[in-house]
N, C-alpha and C positions, 0 to 999 in steps of 0.2 A: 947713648944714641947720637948719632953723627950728626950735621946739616941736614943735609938730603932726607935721612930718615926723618927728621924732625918737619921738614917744607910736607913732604910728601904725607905724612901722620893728619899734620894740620889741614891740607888737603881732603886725604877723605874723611874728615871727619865736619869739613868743610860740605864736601857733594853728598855726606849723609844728614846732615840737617837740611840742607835744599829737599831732598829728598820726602824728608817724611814731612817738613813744611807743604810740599806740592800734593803730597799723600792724601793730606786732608784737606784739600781743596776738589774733592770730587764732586762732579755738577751732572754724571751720566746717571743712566740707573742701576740701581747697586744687583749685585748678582743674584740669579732666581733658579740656573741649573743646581746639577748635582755638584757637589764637592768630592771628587776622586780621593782615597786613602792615601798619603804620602808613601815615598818609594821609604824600601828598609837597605842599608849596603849590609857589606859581606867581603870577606879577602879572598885573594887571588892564591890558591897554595902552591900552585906551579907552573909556573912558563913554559920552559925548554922542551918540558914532556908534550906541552900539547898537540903538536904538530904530530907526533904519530900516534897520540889518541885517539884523537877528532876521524871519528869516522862519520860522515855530512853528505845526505844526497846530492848528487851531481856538484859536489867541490870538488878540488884539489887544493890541499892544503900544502903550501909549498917552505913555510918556514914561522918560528915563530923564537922569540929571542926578548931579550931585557934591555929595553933602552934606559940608560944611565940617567940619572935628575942635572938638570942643566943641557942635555943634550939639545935640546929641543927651549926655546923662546918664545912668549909673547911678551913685547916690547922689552923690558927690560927683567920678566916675572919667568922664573926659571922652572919648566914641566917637571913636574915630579916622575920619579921612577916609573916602570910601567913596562905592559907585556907588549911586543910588538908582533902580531900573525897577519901572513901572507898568504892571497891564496889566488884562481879561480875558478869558476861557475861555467857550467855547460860550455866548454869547448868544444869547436862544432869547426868544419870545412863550409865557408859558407859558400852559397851557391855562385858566387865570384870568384872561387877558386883561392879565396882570403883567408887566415886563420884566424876564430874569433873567439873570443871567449870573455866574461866578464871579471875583468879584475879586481881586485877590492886589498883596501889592507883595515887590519881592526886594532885600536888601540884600546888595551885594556890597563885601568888601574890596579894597582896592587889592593889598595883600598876603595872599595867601590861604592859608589851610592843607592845602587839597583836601578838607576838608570840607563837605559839605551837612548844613542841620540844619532839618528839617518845624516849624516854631512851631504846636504846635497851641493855636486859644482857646477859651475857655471859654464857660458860660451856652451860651447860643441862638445865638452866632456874630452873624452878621448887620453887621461892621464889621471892616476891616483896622486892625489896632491895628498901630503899629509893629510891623516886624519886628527883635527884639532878642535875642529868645531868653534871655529872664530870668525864673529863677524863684527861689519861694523867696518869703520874704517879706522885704521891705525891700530886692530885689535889689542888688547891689555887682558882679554882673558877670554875663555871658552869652553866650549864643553867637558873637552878633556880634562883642564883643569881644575875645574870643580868635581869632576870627578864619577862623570858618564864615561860610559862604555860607549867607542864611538868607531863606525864605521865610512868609509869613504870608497870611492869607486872610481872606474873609467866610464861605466855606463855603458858597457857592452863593445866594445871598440878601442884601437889604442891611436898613437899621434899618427905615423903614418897614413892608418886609414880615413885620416879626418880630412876635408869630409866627404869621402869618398863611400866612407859605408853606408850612405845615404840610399845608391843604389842597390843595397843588398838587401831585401826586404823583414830579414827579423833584425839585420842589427838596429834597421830604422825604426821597428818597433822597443828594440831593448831602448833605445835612445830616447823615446817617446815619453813611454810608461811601465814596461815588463822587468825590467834593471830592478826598479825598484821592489815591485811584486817580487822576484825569486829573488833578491839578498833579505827583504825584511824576515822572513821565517828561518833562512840559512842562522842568517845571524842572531836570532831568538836561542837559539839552536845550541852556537857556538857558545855563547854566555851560558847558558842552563851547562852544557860540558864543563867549561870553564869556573865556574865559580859554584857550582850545583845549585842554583836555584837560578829561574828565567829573571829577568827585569822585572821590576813592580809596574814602571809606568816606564812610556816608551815616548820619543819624542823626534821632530823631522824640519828639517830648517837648511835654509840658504837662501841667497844673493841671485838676480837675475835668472838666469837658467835652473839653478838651485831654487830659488821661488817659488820657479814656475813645477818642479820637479815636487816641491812641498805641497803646492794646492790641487795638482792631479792626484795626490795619494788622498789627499782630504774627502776625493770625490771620487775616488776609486780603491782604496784601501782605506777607510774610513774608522774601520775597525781596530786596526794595527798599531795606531798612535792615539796620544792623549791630547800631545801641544803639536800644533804646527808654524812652525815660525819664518812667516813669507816675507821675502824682502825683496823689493821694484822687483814683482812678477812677470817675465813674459809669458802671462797666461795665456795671450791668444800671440805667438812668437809670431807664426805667419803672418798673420795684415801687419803686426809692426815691422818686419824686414820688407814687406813688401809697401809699405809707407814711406818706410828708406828710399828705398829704391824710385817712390814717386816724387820724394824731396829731393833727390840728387836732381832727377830733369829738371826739377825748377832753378836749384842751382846753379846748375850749368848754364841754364837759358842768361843767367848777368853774370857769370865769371869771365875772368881776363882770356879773351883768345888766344890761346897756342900755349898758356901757362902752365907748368907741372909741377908736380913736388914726386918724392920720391917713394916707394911702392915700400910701406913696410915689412914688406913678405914678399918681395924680389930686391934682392939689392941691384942687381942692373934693371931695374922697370920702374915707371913714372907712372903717376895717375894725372889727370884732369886738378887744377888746382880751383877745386870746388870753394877755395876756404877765402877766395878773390873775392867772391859773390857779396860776403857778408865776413868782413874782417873782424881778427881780435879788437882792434881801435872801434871801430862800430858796435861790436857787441859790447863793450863798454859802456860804451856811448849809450844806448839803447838799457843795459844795467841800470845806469845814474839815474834814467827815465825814471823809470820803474820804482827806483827808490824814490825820487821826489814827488811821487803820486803816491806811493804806498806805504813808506816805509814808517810815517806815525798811527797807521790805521791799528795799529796793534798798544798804542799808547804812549812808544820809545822813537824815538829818529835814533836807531841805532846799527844803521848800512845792515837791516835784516827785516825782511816780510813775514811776519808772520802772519797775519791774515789773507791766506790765496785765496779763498774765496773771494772778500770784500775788494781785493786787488783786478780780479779779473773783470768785476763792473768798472773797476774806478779808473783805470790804465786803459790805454787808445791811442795806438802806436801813430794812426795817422795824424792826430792829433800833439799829441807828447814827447815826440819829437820834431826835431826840428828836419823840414825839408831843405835839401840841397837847391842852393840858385845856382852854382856851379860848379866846378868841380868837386869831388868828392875828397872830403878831407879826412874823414873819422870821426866829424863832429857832426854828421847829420847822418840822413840818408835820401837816396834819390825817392823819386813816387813809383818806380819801379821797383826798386828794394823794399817798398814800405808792403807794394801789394804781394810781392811771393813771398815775403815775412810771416803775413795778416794768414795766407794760404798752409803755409807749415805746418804754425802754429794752431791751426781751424781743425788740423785733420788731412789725410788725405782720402782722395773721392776720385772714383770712375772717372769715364768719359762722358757714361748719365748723369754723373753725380751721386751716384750711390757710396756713402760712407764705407771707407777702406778700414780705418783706426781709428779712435779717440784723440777729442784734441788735445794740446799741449798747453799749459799754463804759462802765464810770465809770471817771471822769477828771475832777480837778479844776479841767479847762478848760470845765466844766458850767457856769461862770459867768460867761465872755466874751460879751461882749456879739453879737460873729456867731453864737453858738452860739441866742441868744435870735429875733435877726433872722431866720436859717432856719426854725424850730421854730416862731415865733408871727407874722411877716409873711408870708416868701414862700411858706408854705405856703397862703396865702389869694392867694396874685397870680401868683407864678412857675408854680409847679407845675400850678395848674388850667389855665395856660395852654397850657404843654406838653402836657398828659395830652389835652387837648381837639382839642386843634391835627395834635398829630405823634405822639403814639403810639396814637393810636384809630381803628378804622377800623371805618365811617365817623367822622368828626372827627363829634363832639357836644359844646355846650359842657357845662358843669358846674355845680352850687353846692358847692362844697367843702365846707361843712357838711351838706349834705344828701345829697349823694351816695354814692349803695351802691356799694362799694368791691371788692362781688365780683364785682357785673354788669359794672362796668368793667375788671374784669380781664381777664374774655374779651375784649375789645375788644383787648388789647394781640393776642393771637396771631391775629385775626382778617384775612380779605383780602376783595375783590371786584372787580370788573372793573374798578374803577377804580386802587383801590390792591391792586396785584397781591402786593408784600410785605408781611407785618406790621409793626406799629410794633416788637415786639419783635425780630425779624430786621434789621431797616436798621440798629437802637441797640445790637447787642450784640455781641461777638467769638462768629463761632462756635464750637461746641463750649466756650463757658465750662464749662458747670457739668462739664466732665468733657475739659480740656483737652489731649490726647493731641498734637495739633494741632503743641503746641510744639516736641516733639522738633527738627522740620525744622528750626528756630532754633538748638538748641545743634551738632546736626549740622555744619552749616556755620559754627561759631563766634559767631554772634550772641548779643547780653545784652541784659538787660532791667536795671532797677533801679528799681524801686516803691518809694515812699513816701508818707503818708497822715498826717493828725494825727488822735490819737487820740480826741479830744475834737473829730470832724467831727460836724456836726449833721443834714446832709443825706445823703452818702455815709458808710457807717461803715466806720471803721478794722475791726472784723471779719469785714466782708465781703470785703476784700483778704486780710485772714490765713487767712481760709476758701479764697480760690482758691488761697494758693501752697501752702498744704496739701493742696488737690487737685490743683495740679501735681507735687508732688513726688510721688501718688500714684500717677498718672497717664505718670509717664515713669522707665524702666527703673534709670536714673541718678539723682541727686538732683538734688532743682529746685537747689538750691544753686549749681552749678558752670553754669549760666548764667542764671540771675535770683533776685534776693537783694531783700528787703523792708526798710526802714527806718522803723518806728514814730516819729512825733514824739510823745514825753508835752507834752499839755495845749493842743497846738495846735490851732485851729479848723479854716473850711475854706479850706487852702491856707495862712492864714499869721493870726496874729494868737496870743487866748490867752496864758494864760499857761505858757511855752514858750520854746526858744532857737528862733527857726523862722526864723533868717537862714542859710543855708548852700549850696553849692556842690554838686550831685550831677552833674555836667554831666562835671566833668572826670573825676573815680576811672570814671567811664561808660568815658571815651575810653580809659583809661589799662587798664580791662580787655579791651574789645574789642582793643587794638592792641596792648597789651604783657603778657599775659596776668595783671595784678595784680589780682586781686578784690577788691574793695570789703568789708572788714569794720567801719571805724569812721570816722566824718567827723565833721568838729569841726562844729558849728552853734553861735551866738550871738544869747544877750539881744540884744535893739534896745533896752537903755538913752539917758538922758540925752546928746545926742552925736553919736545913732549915722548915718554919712551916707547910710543907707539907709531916714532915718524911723523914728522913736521908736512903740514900741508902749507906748502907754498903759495895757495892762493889768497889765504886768509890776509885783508887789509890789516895797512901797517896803525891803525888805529885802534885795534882791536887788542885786548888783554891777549897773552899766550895762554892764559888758563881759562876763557873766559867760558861758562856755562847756560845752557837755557834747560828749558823744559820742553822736551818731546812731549807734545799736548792729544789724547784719543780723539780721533776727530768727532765728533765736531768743533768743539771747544779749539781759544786759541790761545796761547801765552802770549799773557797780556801784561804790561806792566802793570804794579801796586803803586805808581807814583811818586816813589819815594825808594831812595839805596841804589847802590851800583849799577849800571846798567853792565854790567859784565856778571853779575852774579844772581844764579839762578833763582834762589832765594828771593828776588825780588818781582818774579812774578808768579801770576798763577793762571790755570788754564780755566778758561770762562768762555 
């Protein structure tokens, strides 16, 4: 055994005793649903043939082939062999004279586990990204490679039409919720052909738009999966793009006059340099705050918050930082800056004041660079395009500086003979704000396992801790004993930040559906110097390259034990 083999050995043998050290520090309530049967696998007899096998309502199966082991990477952990099928779903003339259809690819193990896993992706869809089933940032492993059967899509639409099929009224709906309805049963379908028997247990997870994609099945396909694995959901995507959209006008109201930067989706076009308003240097600045109010409330001064709660009483921007006496330097801020900061972060709200979004937490991951990218680009690009396109009806474009952000709100609940649902109906799980819905889930044994970084720019971390507090309100039992939330402190959106945001929710998932262990603590790790999952650049140069914590279920916080490393996860636990 070489170095490397031997670092890397000691390693995980390292984040498995963290591991089952945090294990047995559970402080929730232990579990009271059913314990689902575990999946059984089964081998793959033949690839090549399938594709003119597979006779599937309304598919088109367009190829299917052996992808070679090593073809395919995560970090440095090489994809085993595997079937690869192409296909699409209801191809159709849409009424834009567009050709549509929903694409999808499936990747099958040779050796299976009888698992099925839904990849749901992110943004606007509109592209089959491998199917891998990896999340996480810097992934190291996934679903494919453990050895679900795993499907991916475009979500009813392809790049070109993005996002133009907004205007087409089913692909807005494929895009919504229906994508998911007619691939889950196809691909039930497809496996039972493939391997001769269906999947044991069935499973649905993804990032941002993926989340949000997971938690509408949760509450509209209920039935069809076992684990749902939601990460920084835009469950309710409208008021957050349209929060945007109310954060930029404040922006703009203290950015530099005449200032641009350059339009990353026009190379000859500029935007408004929104990013004047509230510099990298200040958001720093503002960081450091945050840390020297918060950062031993968890027990460690170790440039990380783990307690967002206790931090959001304790932190007081007007206060905790320092006000500008004159010019603006990067070490304070002016009382202009302090108040459309204090407003962002609250929420955005009407012209009556009616709450538009959830507010946003402080978190010292305020000064990541994604957090800057949401909050001053794609608030002028993504979001207006969204709001214009697919959650307005009629679709009208925008100037996101200029636009009245209450008239468009009606727009979200609005229909007409053309678009017979709303944009807020097709994008949201129903019964969110008051989600009774889920019982049928813990009934029959089914789990969820959310998690979100704290320091998300676009979907906030306290709009997930608001829904599982209204689940737990919401259902007889506690939300607790089938869906459990997992705060990342400092992470952006989906993964970056400064933050441990490399980690595994995929399996403690399977391991509660099947063998009834609940999920209280999972080790996540720095992307230091090394790491073969891609080095995150923002991590302070004080910090271990390997250094670990505990992803703690909320409520509970990871807390230091007083005593050992403060790099190593081992030495806390979640209380």
């Amino acid at each position: 055994m070489d170095q490397l083999q031997l670092k890397r050995s000691a390693q995980s043998l390292g984040f498995l005793t963290a591991a089952l050290a945090l294990a047995a520090c559970s402080t929730l309530p232990s579990n009271s649903v059913p314990k689902l049967k575990a999946a059984t696998g089964a081998s793959l007899p033949n690839c090549t043939a399938l594709a003119s096998q597979l006779n599937l309502a309304n598919t088109k199966i367009e190829s299917s082939a052996l992808v070679a082991a090593g073809t395919l990477k995560l970090g440095d952990n090489a994809v085993a062999e595997h079937c690869l099928v192409k296909g699409r779903m209801h191809e159709r003339k849409g009424s834009d004279g567009r050709d549509y259809a929903i694409g999808f690819e499936m990747r099958l193990p040779l050796a299976w586990n009888g698992r099925f896993y839904y990849q749901g992706n992110g943004g606007l869809d509109g592209a089959v990204v491998p199917a891998l089933g990896a999340l996480g940032g810097g992934p190291l492993t996934g679903a494919l490679m453990q050895g679900f059967a795993v499907i991916s899509s475009d979500a009813g639409h392809s790049g070109p039409q993005t996002p133009f099929f907004g205007s087409e009224p089913q692909a807005r709906l494929d895009y919504g919720y229906q994508a998911v309805e007619k691939l889950t049963p196809m691909a039930k379908q497809l496996i039972q052909s493939a391997y001769g028997k269906g999947p044991d247990r069935s499973y649905i997870g993804g990032c941002s738009n993926g989340g949000r994609h997971a938690m509408v099945a949760a509450s509209r396909v209920g039935d069809q999966y076992d684990g749902y694995l939601v990460g920084a959901p835009g469950y309710r995507l409208p008021y957050a793009a349209l929060a945007q959209i109310w954060g930029a006008q404040k922006w703009a109201a203290l950015a530099t006059p005449g200032a641009t930067v350059k339009n990353p989706m026009n190379p000859n076009g500029t935007l408004p340099d929104l990013a004047s308003a509230f510099t990298p240097q200040e958001r720093a600045t503002v960081a450091g705050a945050i840390l020297r109010k918060c950062d031993a409330l968890d027990g460690a001064s170790d440039g990380m918050v783990q307690a967002t709660q206790a931090c959001q009483a304790a932190f007081d921007i007007q206060k905790d930082v320092a006000t500008c006496s004159g010019e603006r330097n990067g070490a304070c801020l002016t009382a202009a800056q302090k108040t459309v900061i204090s407003e962002v972060f609250g929420g955005a709200k009407t012209s009556t004041g009616q709450r538009i979004y959830a507010n946003f937490p402080y978190d010292p991951g305020v000064a990541g660079a994604n957090w800057g990218t949401w909050k001053f680009i794609d608030s002028l690009i993504r979001d207006p395009l969204a709001i214009s396109t697919i959650f307005s009806v009629p679709p009208k474009p925008l100037n996101p500086l200029q636009e009245n952000v209450t008239e468009r709100l009606a727009m979200f609940s609005a229909t007409n003979d053309t678009y017979k649902e709303s944009g807020w109906s097709l994008m949201t799980p129903p019964q969110e704000s008051k989600p009774s819905n889920m019982g049928a889930l813990r009934a029959r044994g089914a789990k969820m396992v959310l998690y979100h970084g704290v320091s998300d720019a676009i979907f906030s971390a306290e709009d997930t801790r608001q829904w599982m507090e209204r689940l737990k309100q919401e259902n007889v039992n506690p939300g607790e004993d089938f869906a459990r939330y997992f705060p990342v402190p400092g992470m952006n959106h989906c993964s970056a930040g400064m933050s441990t945001d490399q980690f595994d929710l995929l399996t403690p998932l399977v391991q509660w559906v099947e063998q009834g262990i609940a999920p209280q603590a999972v080790v996540a790790n720095a992307r230091g110097a090394g790491n073969a999952g891609g080095v995150n650049t923002e991590l302070p140069a004080n910090w271990s390259a390997t250094r670990t914590r505990p992803l703690c279920a909320y409520p509970t916080v990871a807390t230091y034990n007083g005593s050992g490393s403060l790099e190593d996860a081992k030495n806390f636990s979640c209380k």
